[in-house]
TIDREN-837193 format. One record per residue: x, y, z of N, C-alpha, C in turn; residue number from 1. Coordinates in nm, 3 decimals. Example, Ala and Ser with C-alpha at 12.3 -4.5 7.8 and 13.67 -1.06 7.14 Angstrom:
BEGIN
     n.x     n.y     n.z    ca.x    ca.y    ca.z     c.x     c.y     c.z  nr
   1.319  -0.569   0.780   1.230  -0.450   0.780   1.320  -0.330   0.780   1
   1.285  -0.225   0.708   1.367  -0.106   0.714   1.290   0.003   0.787   2
! end
This chain:
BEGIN
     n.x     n.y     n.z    ca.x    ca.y    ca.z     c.x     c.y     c.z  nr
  16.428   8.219   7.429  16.353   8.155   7.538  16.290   8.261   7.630   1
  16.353   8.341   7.663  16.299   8.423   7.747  16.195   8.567   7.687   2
  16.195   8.560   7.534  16.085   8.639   7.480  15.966   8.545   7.488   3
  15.996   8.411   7.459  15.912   8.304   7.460  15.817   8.367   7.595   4
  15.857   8.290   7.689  15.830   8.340   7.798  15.810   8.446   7.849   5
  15.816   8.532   7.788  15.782   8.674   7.827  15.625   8.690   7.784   6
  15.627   8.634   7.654  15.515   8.664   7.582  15.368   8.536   7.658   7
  15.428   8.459   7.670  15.364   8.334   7.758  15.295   8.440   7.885   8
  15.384   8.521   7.965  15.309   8.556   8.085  15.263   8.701   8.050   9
  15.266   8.759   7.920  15.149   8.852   7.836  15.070   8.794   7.821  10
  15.053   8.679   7.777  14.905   8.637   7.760  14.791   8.602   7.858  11
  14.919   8.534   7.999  14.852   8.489   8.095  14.794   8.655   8.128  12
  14.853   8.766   8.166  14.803   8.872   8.194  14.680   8.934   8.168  13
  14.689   8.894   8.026  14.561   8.932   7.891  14.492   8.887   7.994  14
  14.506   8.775   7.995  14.379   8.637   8.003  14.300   8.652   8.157  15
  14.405   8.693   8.232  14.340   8.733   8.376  14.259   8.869   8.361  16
  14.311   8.932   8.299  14.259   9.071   8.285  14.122   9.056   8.233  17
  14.123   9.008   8.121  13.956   8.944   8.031  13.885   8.902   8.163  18
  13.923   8.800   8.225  13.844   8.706   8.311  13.790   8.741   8.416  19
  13.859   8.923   8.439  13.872   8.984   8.572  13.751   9.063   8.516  20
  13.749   9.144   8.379  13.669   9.237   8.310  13.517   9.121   8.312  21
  13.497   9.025   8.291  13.424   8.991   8.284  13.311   8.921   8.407  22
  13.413   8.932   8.527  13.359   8.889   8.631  13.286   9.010   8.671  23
  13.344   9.117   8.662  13.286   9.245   8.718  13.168   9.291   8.675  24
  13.123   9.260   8.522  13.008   9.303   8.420  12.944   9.194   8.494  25
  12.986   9.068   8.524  12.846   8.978   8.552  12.828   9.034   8.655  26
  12.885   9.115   8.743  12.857   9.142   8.880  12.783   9.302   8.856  27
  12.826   9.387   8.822  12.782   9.514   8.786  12.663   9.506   8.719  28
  12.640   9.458   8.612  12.531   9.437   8.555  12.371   9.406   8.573  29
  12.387   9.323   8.683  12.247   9.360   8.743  12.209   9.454   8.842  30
  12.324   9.461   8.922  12.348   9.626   9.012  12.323   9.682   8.941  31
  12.364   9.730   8.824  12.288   9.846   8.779  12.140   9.885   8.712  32
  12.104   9.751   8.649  11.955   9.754   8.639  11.891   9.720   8.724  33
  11.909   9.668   8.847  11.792   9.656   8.939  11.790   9.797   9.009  34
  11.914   9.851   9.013  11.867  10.003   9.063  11.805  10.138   8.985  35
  11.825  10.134   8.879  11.742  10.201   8.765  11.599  10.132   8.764  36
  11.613  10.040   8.731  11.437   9.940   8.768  11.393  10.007   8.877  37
  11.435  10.011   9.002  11.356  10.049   9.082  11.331  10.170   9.111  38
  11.392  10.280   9.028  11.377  10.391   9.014  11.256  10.393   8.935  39
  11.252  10.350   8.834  11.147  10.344   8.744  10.983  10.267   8.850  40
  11.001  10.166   8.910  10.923  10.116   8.952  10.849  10.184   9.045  41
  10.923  10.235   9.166  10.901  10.316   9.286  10.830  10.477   9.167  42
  10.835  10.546   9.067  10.800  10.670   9.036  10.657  10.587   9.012  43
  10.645  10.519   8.900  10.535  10.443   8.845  10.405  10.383   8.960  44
  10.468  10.354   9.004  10.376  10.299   9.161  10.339  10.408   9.239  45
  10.380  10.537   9.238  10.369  10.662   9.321  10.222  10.714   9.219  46
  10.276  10.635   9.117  10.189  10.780   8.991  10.028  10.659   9.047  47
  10.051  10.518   9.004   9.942  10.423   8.979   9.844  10.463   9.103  48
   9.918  10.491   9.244   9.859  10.550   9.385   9.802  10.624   9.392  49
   9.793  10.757   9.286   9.736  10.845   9.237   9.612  10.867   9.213  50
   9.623  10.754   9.082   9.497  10.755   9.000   9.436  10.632   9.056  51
   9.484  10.583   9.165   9.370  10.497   9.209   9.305  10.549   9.321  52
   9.344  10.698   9.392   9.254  10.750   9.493   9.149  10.829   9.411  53
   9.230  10.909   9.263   9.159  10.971   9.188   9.021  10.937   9.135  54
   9.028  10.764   9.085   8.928  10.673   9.070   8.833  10.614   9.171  55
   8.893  10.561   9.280   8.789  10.531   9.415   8.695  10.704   9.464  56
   8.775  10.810   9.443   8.684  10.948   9.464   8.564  10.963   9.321  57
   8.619  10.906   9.219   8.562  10.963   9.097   8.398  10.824   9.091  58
   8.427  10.746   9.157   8.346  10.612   9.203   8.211  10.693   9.266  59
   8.286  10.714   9.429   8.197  10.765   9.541   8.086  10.847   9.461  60
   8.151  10.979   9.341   8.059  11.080   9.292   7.956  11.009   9.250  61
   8.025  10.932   9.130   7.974  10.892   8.993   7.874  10.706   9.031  62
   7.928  10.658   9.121   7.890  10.527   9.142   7.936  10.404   9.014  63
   7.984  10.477   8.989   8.109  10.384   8.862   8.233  10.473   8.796  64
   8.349  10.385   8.800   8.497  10.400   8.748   8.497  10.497   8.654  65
   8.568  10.635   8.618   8.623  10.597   8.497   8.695  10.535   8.405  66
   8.656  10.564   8.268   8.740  10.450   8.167   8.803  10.537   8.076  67
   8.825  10.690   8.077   8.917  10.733   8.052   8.975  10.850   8.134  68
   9.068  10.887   8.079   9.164  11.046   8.164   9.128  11.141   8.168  69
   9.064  11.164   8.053   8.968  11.317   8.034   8.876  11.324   8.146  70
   8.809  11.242   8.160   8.703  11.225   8.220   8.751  11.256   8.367  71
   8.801  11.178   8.401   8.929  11.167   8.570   8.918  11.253   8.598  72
   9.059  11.361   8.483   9.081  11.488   8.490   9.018  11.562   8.491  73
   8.883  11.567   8.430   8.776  11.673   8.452   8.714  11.697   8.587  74
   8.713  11.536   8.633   8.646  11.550   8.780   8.737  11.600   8.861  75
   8.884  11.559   8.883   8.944  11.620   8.961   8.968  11.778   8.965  76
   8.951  11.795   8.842   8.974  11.962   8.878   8.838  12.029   8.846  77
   8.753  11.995   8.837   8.621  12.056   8.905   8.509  12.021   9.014  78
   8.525  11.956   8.990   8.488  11.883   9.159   8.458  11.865   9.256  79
   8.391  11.830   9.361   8.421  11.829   9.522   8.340  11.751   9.605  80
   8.385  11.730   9.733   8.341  11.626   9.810   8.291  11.713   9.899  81
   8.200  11.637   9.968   8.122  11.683  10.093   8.142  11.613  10.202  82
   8.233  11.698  10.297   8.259  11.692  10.420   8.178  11.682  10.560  83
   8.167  11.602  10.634   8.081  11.627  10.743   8.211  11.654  10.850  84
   8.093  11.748  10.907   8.202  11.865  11.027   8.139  11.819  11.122  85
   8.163  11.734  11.288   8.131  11.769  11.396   8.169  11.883  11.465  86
   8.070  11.963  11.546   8.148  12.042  11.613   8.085  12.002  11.775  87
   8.152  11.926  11.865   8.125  11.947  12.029   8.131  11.769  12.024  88
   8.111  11.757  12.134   8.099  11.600  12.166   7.961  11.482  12.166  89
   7.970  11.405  12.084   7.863  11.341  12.007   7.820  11.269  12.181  90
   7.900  11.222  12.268   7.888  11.118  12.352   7.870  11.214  12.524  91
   7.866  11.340  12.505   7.866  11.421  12.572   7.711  11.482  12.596  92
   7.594  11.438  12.703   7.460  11.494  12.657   7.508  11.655  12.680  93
   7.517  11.689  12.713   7.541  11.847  12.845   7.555  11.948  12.724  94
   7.640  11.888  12.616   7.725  11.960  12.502   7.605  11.961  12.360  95
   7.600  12.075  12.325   7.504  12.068  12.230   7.590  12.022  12.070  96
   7.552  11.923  11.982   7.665  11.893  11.906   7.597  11.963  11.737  97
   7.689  12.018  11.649   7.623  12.063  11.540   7.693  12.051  11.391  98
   7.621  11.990  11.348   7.723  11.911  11.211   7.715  12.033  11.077  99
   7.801  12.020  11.002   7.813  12.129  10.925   7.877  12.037  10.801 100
   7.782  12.038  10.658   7.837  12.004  10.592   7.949  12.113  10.525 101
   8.009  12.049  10.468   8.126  12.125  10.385   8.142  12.079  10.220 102
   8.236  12.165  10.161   8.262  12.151  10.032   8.392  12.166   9.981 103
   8.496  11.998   9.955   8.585  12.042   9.967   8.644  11.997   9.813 104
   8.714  12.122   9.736   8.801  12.063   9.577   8.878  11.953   9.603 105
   8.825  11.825   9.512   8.904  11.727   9.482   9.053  11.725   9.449 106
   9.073  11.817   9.382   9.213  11.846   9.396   9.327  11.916   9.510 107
   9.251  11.968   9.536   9.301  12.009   9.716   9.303  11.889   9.767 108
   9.246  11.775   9.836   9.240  11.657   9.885   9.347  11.568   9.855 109
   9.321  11.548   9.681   9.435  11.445   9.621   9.570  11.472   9.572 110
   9.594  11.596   9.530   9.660  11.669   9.439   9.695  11.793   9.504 111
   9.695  11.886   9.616   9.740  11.941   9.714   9.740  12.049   9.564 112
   9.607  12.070   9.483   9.629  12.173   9.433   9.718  12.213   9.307 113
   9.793  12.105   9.280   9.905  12.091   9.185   9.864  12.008   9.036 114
   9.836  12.116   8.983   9.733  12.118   8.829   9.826  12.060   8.774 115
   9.954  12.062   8.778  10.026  12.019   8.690  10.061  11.846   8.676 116
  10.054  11.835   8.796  10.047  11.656   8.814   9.868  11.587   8.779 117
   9.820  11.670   8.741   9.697  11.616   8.682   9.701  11.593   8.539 118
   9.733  11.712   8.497   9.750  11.683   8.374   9.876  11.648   8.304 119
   9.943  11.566   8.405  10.023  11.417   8.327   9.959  11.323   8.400 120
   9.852  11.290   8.439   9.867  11.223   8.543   9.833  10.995   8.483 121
   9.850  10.992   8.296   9.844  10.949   8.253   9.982  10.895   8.162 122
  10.064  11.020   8.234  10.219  10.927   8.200  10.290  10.867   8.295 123
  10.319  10.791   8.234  10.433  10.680   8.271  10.561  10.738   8.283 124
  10.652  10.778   8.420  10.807  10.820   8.405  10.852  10.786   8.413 125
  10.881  10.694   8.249  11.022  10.624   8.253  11.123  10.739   8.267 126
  11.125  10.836   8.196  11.235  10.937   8.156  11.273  10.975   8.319 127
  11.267  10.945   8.350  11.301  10.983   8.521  11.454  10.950   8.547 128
  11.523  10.879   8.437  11.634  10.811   8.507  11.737  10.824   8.353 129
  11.688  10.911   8.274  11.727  10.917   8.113  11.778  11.093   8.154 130
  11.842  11.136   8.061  11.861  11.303   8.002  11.732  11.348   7.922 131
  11.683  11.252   7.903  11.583  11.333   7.800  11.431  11.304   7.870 132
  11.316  11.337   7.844  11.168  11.373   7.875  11.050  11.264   7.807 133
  11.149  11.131   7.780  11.015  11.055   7.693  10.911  10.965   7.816 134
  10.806  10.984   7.736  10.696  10.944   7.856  10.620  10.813   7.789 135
  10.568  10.742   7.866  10.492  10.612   7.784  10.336  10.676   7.876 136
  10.246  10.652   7.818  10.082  10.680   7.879  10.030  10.530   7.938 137
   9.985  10.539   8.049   9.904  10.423   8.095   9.773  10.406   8.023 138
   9.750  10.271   7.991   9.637  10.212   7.947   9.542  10.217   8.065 139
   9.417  10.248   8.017   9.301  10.279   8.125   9.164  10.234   8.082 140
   9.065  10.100   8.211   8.989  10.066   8.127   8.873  10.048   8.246 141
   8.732  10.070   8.202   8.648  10.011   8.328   8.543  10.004   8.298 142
   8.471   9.941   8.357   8.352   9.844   8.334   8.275   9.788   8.452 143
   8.163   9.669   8.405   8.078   9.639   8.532   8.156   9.455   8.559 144
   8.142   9.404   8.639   8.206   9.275   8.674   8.072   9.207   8.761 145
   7.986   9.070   8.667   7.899   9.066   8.791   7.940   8.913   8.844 146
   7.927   8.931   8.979   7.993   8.865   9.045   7.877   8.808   9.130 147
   7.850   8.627   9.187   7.756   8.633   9.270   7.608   8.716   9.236 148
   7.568   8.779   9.062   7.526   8.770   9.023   7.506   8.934   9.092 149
   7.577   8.980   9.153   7.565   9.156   9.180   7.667   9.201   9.068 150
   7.563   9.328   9.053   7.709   9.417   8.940   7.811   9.502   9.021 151
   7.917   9.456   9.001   8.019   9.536   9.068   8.120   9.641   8.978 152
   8.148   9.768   8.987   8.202   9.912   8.918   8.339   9.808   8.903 153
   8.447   9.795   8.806   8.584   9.752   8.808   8.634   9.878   8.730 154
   8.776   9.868   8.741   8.890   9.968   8.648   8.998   9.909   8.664 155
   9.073   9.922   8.559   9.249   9.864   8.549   9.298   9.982   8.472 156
   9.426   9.993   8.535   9.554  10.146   8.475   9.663  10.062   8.479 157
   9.748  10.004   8.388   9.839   9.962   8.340   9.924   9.988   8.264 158
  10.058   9.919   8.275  10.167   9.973   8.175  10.230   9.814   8.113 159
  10.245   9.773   8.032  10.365   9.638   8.013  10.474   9.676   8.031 160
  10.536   9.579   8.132  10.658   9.553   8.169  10.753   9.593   8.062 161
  10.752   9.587   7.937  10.865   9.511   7.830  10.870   9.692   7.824 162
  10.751   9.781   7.782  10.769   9.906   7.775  10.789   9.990   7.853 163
  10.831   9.942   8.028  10.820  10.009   8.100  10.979   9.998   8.108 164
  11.047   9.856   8.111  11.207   9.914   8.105  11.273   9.887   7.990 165
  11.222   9.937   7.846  11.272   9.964   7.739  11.401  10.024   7.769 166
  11.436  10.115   7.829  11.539  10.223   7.845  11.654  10.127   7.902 167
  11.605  10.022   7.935  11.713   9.948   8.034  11.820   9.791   7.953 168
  11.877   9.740   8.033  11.933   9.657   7.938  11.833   9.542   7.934 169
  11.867   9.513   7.735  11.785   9.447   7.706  11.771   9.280   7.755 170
  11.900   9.266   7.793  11.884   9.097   7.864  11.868   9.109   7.971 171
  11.882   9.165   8.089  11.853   9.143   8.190  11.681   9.223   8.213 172
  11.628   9.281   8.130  11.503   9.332   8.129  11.415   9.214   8.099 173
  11.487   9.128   8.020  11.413   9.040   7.940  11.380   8.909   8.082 174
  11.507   8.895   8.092  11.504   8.761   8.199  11.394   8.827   8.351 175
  11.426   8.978   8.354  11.346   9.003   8.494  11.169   9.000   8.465 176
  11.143   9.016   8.326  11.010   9.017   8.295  11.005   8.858   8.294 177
  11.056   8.795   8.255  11.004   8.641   8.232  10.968   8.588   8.351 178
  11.063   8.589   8.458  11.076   8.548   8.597  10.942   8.653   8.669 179
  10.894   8.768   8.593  10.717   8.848   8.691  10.603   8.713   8.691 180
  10.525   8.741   8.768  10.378   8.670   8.724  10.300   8.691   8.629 181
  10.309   8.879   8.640  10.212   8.959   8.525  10.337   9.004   8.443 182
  10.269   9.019   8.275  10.370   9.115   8.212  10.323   9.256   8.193 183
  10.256   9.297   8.349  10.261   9.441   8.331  10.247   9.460   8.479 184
  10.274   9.609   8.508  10.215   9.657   8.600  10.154   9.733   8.633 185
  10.026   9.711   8.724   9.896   9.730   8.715   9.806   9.819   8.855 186
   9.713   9.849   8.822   9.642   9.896   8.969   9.480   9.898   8.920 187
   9.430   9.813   9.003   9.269   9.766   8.984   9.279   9.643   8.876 188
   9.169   9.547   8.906   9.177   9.428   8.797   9.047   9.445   8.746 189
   9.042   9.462   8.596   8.900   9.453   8.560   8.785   9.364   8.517 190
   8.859   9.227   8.590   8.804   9.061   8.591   8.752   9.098   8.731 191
   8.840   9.104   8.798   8.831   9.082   8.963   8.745   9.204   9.070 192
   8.736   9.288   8.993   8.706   9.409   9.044   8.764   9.417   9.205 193
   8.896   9.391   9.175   9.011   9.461   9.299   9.045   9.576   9.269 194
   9.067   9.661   9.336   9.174   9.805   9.309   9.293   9.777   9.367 195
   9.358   9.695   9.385   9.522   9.671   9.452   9.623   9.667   9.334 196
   9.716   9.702   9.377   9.797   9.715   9.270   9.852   9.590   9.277 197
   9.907   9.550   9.125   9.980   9.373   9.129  10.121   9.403   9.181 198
  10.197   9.505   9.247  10.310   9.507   9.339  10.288   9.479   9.473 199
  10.166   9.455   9.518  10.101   9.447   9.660  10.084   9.319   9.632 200
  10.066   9.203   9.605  10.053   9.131   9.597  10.182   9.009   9.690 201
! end
């Protein structure tokens, strides 16, 4: 009787223990991918911020988007904008005022000079949150949008969701993509000719 019973409150033990292990994974489990997600999300959104000042500058030159990286990249690192310099007070008669254009590298402006974030400036860092260095490339596309019967410059730089947290767990990646609006994430629409990113939204 009393092995009986012994073994009776082994099992109950088991059984709490399972029930205890399993409460914790439902609980841990999205703690831990929503904080890796947003590691991933927050780098990705830093990078998309990028190439969408890279593109609104590469606009101003060109008077339309690029639609690929080479191209981007070429402008950014050869490049430059023209600065207007006041010097004295515009609202001041007394003060003689004298404007000075300037010439300043696009990459100095956007890129503080740092060649090296240009030329990735078309990957995706998932590997940011991995041991190892694998990169996914953003899709990049642009075109004219006429709208109200004006032609308007558009561009879209995107990644899909499903490939952006590959690295992550696969069911709760799955359920957090189902529950998005978009299955990617994006910066500029090339229907809409917005440049906002679909996290601003």
């Amino acid at each position: 009787m009393k092995v009986f019973r012994f073994l009776i409150n082994l099992l109950l033990i088991a059984g709490i223990g399972y029930v205890s292990y399993l409460l914790y994974e439902s609980i841990r489990g999205p703690i831990e991918f929503d904080t890796k997600r947003k590691v991933i999300d927050d780098a990705t959104i830093n990078k998309l911020k990028k190439v969408r000042s890279a593109q609104l500058a590469y606009k101003a030159s060109n008077a339309y988007f690029a639609d690929n990286f080479d191209s981007l990249k070429h402008f950014i690192l050869t490049d430059s904008f023209q600065v207007i310099k006041r010097i004295g007070d515009p609202n001041d008669s007394t003060v003689a005022v004298k404007t000075e254009i300037l010439k300043m590298a696009v990459i100095d402006s956007l890129y503080k000079n740092a060649k090296s974030e240009v030329d990735t400036m078309e990957r995706v860092p998932v590997g940011s949150i991995t041991e190892d260095d694998d990169y996914l490339d953003f899709e990049i596309m642009a075109g004219i949008v006429t709208k109200n019967e004006v032609d308007i410059p558009a561009f879209q730089v995107y990644v899909p969701y499903k490939e952006l947290y590959q690295k992550l767990d696969a069911n709760y990646s799955r359920q957090y993509i189902e529950d998005l609006r978009d299955t990617y994430m994006s910066v500029g629409d090339i229907r809409e000719a917005s440049t906002s990113g679909n996290w601003e939204r």
